[in-house]
C-alpha positions as CSV (number, residue, x, y, z in Angstrom):
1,X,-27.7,-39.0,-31.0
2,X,-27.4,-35.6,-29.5
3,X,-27.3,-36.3,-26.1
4,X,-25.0,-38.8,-27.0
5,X,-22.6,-36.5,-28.5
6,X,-23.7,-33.8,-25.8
7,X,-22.7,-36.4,-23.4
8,X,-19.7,-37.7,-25.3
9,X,-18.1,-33.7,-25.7
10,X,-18.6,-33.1,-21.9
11,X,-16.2,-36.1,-21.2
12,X,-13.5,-35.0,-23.1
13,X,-14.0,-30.9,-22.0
14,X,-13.5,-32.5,-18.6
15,X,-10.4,-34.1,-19.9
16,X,-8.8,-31.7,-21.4
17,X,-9.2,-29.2,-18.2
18,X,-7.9,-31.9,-16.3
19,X,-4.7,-31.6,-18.6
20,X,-4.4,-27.9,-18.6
21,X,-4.7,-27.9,-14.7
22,X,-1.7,-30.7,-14.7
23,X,-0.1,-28.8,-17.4
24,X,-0.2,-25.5,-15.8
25,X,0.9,-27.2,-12.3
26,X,3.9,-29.0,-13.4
27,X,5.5,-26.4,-16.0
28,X,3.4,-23.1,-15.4
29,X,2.6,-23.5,-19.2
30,X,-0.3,-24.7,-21.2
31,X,-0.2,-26.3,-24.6
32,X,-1.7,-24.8,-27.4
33,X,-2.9,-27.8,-28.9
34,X,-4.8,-28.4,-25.4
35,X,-6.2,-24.8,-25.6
36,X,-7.7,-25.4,-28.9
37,X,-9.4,-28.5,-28.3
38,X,-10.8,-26.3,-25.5
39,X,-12.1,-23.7,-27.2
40,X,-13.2,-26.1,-30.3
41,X,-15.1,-28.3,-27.9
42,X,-17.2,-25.4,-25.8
43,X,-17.9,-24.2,-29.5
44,X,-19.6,-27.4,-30.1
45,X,-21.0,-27.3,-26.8
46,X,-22.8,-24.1,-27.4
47,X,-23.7,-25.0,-30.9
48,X,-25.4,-27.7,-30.2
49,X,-27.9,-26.5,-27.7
50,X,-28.4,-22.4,-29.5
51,X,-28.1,-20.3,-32.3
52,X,-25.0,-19.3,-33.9
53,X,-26.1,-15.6,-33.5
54,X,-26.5,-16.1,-29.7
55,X,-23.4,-17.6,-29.4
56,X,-22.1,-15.0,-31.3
57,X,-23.6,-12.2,-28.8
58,X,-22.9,-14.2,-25.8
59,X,-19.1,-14.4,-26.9
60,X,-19.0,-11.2,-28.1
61,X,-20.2,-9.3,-24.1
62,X,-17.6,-11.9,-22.8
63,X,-14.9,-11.1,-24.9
64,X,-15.9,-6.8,-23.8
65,X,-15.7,-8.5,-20.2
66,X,-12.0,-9.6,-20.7
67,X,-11.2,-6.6,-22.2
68,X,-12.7,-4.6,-20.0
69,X,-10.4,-6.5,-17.1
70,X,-7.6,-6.1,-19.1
71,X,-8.1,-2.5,-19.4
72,X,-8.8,-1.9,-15.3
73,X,-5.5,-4.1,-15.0
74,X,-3.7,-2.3,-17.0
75,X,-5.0,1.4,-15.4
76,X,-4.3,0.4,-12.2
77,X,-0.8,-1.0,-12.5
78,X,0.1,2.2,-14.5
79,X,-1.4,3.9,-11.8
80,X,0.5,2.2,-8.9
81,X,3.8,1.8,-10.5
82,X,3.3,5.4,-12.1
83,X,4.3,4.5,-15.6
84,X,2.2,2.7,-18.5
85,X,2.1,-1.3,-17.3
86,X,1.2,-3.6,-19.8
87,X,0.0,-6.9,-17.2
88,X,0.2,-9.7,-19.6
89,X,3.5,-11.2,-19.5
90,X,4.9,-9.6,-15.7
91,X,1.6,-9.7,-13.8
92,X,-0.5,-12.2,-16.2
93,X,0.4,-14.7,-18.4
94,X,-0.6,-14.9,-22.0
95,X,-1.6,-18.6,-21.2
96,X,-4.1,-17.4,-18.4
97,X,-6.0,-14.4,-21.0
98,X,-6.1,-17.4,-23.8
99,X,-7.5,-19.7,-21.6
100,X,-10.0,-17.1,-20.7
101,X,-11.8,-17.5,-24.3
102,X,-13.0,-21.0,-23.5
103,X,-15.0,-20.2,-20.3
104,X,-16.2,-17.1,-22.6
105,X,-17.6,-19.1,-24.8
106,X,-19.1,-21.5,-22.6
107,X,-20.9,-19.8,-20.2
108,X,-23.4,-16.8,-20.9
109,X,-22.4,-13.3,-19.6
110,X,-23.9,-13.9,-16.5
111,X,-22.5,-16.9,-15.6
112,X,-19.0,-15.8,-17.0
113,X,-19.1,-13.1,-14.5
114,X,-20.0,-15.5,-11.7
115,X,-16.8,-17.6,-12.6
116,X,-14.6,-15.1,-12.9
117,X,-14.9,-14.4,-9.4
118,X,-15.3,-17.5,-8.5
119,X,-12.5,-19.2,-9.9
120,X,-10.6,-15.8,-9.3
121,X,-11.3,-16.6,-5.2
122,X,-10.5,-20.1,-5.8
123,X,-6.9,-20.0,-7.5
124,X,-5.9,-17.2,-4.6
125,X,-7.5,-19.3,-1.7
126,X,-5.7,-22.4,-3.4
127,X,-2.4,-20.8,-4.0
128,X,-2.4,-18.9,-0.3
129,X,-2.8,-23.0,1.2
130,X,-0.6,-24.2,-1.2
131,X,2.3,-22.1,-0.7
132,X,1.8,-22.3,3.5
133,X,1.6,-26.5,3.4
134,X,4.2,-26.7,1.0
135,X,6.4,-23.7,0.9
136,X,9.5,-25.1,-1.1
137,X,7.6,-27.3,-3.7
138,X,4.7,-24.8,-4.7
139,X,5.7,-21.6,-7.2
140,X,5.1,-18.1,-6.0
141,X,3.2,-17.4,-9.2
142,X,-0.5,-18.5,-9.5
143,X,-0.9,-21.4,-12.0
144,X,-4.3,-19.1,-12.9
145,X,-5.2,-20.9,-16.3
146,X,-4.9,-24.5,-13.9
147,X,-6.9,-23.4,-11.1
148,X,-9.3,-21.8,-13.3
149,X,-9.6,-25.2,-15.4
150,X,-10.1,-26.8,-11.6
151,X,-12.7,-25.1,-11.0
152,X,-14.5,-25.0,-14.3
153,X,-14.7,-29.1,-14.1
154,X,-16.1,-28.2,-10.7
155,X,-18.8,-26.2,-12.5
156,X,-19.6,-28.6,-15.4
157,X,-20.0,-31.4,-12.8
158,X,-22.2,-29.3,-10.5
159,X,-24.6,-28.4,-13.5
160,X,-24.8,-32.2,-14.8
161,X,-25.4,-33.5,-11.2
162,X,-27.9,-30.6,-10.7
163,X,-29.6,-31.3,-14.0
């Protein structure tokens, strides 16, 4: 019944990203609802295969990742624009830093790192094609929560075909 359920969770993870890239595509917004279901379904992920205290830890370095990122965003806007610069909301959307929670629960520290550079190199490379082929259609702004989602399916499928 586990790997059922395992199995079963996976499908509609995959879903749900799915709908936050489309979301975060057509209206540079993600629902809440949709974020929730995330995060509750990587929770259940996690739980089923370890420990609530390792989850615990695991969440707990990635959540001191974010903030760490938010921190060195937030020194070196103030830094370049010369006066304190708070980058969620001008420079980051609160969308993008709530979606971050579900890969931070999903993945261990490691692995977290590995796709927030990943995915980070893969919504710029995206957008940078994007907005060259289609110029008038694409937003200037990065739909970061999307491509991030995008690319996280790419992961999950790339674990389950690797075994």
């Amino acid at each position: 019944m586990k790997d059922w359920l395992y199995g079963g969770m996976e499908l509609v993870l995959v879903v749900l990203l799915f709908i936050t890239f489309w979301q975060d595509i057509r209206t540079r917004s993600v629902s809440v609802w949709v974020l929730a279901g995330l995060l509750a379904g990587v929770l259940t992920l996690r739980l089923l295969t370890m420990a609530v205290s390792r989850v615990g830890l695991e969440t707990g370095i990635n959540a001191a990742i974010v903030g760490i990122e938010l921190l060195a965003m937030t020194l070196y806007l103030s830094a370049k624009y010369q006066i304190f610069t708070q980058p969620i909301g001008k420079f980051l959307g609160l969308g993008d830093v709530i979606f971050w929670a579900v890969p931070a629960v999903f993945f261990s520290p490691i692995s977290f790192l590995w796709f927030l550079g990943g995915s980070g190199i893969f919504a710029l490379l995206t957008h940078t094609v994007l907005r060259l082929a289609l110029p008038n259609r694409y937003p200037a702004t990065i739909p970061l929560a999307g491509l991030q989602a995008l690319w996280m399916i790419a992961v999950m499928v790339g674990y389950r075909l690797n075994g």
